[in-house]
C-alpha positions as CSV (number, residue, x, y, z in Angstrom):
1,X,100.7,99.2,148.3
2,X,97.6,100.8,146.4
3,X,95.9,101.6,149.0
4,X,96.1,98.9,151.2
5,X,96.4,98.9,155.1
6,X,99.9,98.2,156.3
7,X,100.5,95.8,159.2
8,X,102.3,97.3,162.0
9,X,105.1,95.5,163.9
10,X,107.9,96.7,166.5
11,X,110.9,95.7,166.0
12,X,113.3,95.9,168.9
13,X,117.4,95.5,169.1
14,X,120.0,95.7,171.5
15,X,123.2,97.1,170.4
16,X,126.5,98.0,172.3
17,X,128.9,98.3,168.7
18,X,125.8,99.2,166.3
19,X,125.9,95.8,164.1
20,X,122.4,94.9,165.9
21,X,121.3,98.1,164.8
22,X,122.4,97.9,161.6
23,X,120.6,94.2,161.2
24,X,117.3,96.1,162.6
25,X,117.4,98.7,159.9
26,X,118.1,96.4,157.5
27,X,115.1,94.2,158.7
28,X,113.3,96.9,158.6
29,X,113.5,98.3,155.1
30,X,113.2,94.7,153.6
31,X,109.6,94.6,156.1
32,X,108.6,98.4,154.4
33,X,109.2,96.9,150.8
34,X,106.3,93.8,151.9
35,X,104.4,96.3,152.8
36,X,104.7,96.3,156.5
37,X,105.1,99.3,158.6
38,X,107.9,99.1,161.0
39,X,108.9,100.8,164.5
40,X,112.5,100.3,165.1
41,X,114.1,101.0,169.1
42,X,117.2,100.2,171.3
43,X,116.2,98.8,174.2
44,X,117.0,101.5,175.9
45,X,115.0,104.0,174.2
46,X,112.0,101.4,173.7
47,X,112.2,101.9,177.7
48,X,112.7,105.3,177.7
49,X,109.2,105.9,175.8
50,X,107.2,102.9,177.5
51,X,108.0,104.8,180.3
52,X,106.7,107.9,178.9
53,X,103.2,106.6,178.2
């Protein structure tokens, strides 16, 4: 984007058979080509590094 800040958003999913995952990354790389900068967790490891903080 030239240059230009990205906005930063979280994107979070729950998965047990990987389709929501797959939707998330998907999401994700359509956000990245707008221009948007995107952090993509499980729910499980979101927790996992809240936790961490």
């Amino acid at each position: 984007m030239n240059g230009a800040i990205k906005k930063r958003f979280l994107l979070l999913y729950g998965t047990q058979q990987g389709q929501s995952k797959a939707i998330a990354e998907e999401i994700g790389q359509q956000a990245d080509h707008h221009g948007f900068t995107v952090d993509i967790f499980s729910l499980k490891d979101f927790k996992k590094v809240r936790n961490s903080m």
